[in-house]
N, C-alpha and C positions, 0 to 999 in steps of 0.2 A: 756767727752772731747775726741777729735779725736784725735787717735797713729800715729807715719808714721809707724809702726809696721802692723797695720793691715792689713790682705787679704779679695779680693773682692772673693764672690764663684767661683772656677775654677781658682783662681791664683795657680800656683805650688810656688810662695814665691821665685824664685830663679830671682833675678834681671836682670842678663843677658840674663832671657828668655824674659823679657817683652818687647813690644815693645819701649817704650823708651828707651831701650839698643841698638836700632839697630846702625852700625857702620857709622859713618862720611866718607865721602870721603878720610879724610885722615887717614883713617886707623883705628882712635878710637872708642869711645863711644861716642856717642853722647848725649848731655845732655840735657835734656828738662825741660825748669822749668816756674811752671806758678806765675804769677807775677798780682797782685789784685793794684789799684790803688787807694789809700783811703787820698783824701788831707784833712785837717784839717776844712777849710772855705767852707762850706757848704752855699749859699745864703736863702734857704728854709729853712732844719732842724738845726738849727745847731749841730755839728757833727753829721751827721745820719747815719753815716758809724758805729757809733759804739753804736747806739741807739737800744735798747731792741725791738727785734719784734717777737711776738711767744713765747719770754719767751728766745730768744737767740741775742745777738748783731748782727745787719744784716751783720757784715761782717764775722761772725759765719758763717753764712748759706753758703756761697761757699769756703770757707774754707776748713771746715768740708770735704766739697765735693771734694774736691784737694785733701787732706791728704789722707782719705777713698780710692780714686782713686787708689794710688799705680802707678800713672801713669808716676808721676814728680820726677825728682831726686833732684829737689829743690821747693821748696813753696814760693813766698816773698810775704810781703805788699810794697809798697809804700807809703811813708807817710812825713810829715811835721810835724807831732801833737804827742807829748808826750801820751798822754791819747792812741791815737790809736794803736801809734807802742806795749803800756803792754799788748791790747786786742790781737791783731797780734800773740806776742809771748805766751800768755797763749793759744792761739789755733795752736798752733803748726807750726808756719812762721819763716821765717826768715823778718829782717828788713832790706827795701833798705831806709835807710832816704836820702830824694832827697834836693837837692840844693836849692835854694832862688829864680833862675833862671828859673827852672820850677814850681815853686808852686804859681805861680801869676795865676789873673783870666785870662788872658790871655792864658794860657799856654797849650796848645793842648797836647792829649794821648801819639802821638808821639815822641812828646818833653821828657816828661821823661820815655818813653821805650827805647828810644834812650838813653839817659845817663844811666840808670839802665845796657844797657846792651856793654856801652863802659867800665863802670866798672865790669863788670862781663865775661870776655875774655870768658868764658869756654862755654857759653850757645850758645847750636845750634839751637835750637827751644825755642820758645818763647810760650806761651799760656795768651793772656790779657784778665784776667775773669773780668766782669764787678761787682764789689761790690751788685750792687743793685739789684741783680738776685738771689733773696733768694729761687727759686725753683728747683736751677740746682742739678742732682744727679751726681754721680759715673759715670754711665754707658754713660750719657753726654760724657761728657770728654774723657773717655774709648773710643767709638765710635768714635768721631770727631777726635782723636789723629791717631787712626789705620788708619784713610784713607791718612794723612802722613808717619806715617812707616812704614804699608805693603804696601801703595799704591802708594806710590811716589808723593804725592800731594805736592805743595810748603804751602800752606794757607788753611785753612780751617773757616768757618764761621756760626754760628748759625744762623739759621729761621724758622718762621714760618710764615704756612696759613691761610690766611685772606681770608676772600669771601666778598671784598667791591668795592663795583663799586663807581671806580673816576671820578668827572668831572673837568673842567677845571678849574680854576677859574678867576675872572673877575674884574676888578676895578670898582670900583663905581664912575661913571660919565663917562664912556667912550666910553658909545654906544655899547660895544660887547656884544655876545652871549657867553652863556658857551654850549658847545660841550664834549661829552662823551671819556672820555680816554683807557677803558675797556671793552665798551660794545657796543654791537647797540641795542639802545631804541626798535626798532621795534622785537626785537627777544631777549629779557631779557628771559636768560637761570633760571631755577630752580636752588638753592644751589645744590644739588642733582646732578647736569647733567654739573656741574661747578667746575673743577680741582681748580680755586682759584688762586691768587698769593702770591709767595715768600716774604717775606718782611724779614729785618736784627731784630733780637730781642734784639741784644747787648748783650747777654748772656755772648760771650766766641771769641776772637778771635785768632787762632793758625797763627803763621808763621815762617816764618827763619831766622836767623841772616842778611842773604844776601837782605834778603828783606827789610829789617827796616833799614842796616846801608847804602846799598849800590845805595838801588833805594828811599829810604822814604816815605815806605808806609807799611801798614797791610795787604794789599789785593793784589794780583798778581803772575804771575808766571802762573805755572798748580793749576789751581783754583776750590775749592769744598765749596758745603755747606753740613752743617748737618740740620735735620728738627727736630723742638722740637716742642711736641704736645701744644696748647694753653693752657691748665690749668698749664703746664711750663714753660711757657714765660711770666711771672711777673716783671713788668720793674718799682720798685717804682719812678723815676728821670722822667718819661714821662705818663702813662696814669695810676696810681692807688692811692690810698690815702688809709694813715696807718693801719684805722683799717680792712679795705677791703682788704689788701696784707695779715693781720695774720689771716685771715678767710682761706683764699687762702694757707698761708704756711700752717697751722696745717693740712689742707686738702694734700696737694700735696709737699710739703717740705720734704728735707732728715733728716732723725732725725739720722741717726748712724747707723752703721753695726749690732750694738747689740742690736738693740732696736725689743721687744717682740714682738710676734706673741699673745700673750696672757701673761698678770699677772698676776701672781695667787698669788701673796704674796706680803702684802705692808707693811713696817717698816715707822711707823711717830713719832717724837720728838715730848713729850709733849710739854715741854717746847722752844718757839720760834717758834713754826709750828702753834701746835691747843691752844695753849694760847701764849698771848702778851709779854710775860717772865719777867712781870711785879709782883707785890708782894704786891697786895692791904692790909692794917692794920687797923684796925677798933677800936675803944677808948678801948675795955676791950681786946683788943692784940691778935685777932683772927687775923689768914692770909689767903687771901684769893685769889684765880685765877679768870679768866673766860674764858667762853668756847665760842663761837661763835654757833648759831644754826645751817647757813651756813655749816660750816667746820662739824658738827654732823652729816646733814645729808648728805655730800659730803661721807660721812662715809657710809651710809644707801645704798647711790647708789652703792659703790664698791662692799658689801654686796650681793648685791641682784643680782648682776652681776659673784656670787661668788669668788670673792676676800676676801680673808684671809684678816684682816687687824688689827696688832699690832701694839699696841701702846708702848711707852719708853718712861720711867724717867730713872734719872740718882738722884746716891749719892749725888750729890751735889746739889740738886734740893729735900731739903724735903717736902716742899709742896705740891710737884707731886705726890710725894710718897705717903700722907697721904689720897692721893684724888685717888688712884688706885683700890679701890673695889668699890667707887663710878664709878669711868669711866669706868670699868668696867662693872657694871650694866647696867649705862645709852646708853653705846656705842655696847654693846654685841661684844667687844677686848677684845682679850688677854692682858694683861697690864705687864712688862717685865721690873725689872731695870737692867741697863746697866752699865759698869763702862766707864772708861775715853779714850778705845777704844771699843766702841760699837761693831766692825767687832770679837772679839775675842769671844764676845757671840751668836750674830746672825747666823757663820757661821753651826754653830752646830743646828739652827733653820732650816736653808735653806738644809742643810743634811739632818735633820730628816723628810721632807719632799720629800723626794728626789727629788729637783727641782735644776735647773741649776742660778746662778744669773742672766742671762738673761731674766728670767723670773721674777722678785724681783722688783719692784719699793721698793726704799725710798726717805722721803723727811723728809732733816734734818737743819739745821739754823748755823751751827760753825765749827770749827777746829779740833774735836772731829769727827763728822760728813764724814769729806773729804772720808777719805778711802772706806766706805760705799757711798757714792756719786758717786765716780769712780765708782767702779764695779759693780751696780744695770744698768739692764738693761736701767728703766726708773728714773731719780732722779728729785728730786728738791728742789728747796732752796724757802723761801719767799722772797718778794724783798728787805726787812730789813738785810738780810745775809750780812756778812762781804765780803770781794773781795776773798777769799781765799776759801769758800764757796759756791759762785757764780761761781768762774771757774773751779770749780770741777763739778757741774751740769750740767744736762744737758736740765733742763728747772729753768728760772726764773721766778717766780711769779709775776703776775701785783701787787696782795694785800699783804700786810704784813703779819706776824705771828697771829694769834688771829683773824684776819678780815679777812677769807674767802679764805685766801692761800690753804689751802686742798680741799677745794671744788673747787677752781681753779684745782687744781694736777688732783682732782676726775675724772673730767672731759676733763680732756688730754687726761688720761687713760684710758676712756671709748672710748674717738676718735681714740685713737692707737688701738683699739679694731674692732670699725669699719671699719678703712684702712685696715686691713690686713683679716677682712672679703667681704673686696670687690673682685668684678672680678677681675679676676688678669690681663686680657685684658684692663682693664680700669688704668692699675698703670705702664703702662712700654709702 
């Protein structure tokens, strides 16, 4: 989960140098805070604001991206919905819950940017990130902000380039022609030899207090955009469907400041992870587990990718325990029991190693779990986890415990492996 603590590379940490410190007119600080709007009534998904995608709730994903920032001196959601505002504040927001008066389907952005920020006197800038832009990073934000605070801009707006030629269009039965809006047919330019057009991607909209309370609007004043490259302008509310946008996030999505360049070490919870934590008994009182083949050879893949990968039982789990020179054999893991805070034995693992936990995936299923959750570079939970579990990770499983949750993980891990082997010209 994302800290307001963290620094982006080349932050010096000291607040008043950043540029959201720069002073107000009247002498002060100026407060910049971005503000996510997430109403309850969803006519499509319902609530999809706070529906799992990636393995994280989509209002996770620009969240994360605000907090990570270091840019806001305040985070909020907006919200109407119980459910949304605990997601909100387990990712680290504040809650503006908004009136009755703006939460109708009626109710335009405006309407409660404007109240959010009649009650909130202090805020000079505003930043309206669109929920459904699960591929905004840091440096978005970062970027688009500075050409307000060092640049004097009033508004700032995200876009991106589209190379599509418009035509008119035309009713049916009216006798017209449709005529070209972009182009001349007779000299159709190459992609190549065609700078393309701006279009809004809804990503992120900045502006000023004086803008929103005083003229009633988002856009105006000394006017700028920012350009965001197209594999980051993911707009799920207009042209993409669910599982095409988590193809898109695991691809091009921010996962966290501390997420690995490579891991080299995975901690996974027998019980709850790689079996069902169920306790099958058989007539003459044998007990017995199962394993998934799945999750085995999610196992084989880490492996061969040279991933270290131990396994953990716990004391209060003897059946794991009985079954640890077997899984051991079968899995070629180390097999490790743990008491009722796992982090007090592992830490000494990740020492003797001399690896950073940055470097550490685990994926673990309870309460016991959390600490070790936080602090691994890569974590995860199966989707069966408790809530307390889940919002310690930092990926949720589509499958449960026992049904293919580690070979889901397996394979995150393996895709965090190939982002950070990509050109680095193709990730910024």
């Amino acid at each position: 989960m994302s800290s307001l603590k963290r620094k982006l590379p080349g932050d010096n940490g000291e607040r008043d140098g950043q540029p959201g410190s720069k002073k107000s007119c009247t002498g002060g600080k100026r407060h910049v805070a971005a503000l996510i709007l997430a109403r309850g009534g969803s006519k499509g998904i319902p609530l999809k604001n706070i529906k799992m995608l990636a393995g994280v709730p989509l209002i996770g994903w620009v969240l994360r991206a605000a907090v990570d920032s270091e840019m806001f001196d305040s985070v909020w959601v907006s919200t109407d919905h119980d459910e949304i505002e605990k997601v909100a504040k387990a990712w680290g927001a504040k809650v503006h819950r908004r009136s009755p008066e703006v939460s109708k389907d009626s109710s335009t952005s405006l309407d409660t940017i404007q109240e959010f920020i009649r009650l909130n006197p202090e805020v000079d800038v505003i930043c309206n990130i669109q929920a459904t832009s699960p591929c905004l990073h840091p440096f978005h934000l970062k970027g688009a902000l500075e050409l307000i605070t060092l640049q004097g801009f009033d508004s700032v707006f995200s876009v991106v380039r589209k190379h599509h030629f418009r035509w008119q269009e035309v009713k049916k039965g009216s006798g017209e022609l449709t005529t070209p809006c972009n182009l001349d047919p007779a000299k159709r330019p190459r992609r190549q030899d065609w700078d393309g057009e701006l279009c809004e991607n809804g990503s992120f909209y900045f502006t000023t207090r004086d803008l929103v309370m005083k003229e009633g609007r988002l856009q105006g004043g000394k006017l700028a955009y920012f350009e965001m490259l197209p594999e980051y302008s993911v707009d799920i509310d207009v042209d993409i469907d669910w599982p095409v946008a988590e193809q898109r996030v695991l691809r091009y999505g921010y996962f966290g400041r501390n997420t690995p360049e490579m891991v080299h070490l995975m901690f996974c919870n027998v019980s709850g992870c790689l079996t069902e934590g169920r306790i099958f008994m058989s007539v003459s009182g044998e007990e017995m587990v199962s394993i998934n083949t799945r999750d085995t050879m999610g196992i084989r893949m880490l492996q061969k990718e040279e991933v270290e990968v131990v396994l953990l039982t716990s004391s209060a789990d003897p059946v794991a325990q009985k079954l640890s020179d077997k899984l051991a054999k079968k899995t070629g893991c180390k097999v490790m029991e743990v008491g009722e805070e796992p982090l007090d034995v592992l830490k000494k693992e990740v020492e003797q190693r001399k690896l950073d936990w940055k470097d550490v995936a685990y994926m673990g299923n309870d309460i016991p779990d959390v600490n070790c959750l936080n602090l691994a570079g890569l974590s995860a939970v199966p989707r069966d986890a408790p809530v307390v579990a889940i919002n310690s990770a930092k990926y949720t499983c589509h499958s449960v415990g026992g049904k293919g949750a580690m070979r889901e993980f397996a394979e995150h891990i393996l895709l965090q492996k190939e982002k950070a082997n990509r050109p680095q010209e193709l990730l910024i």
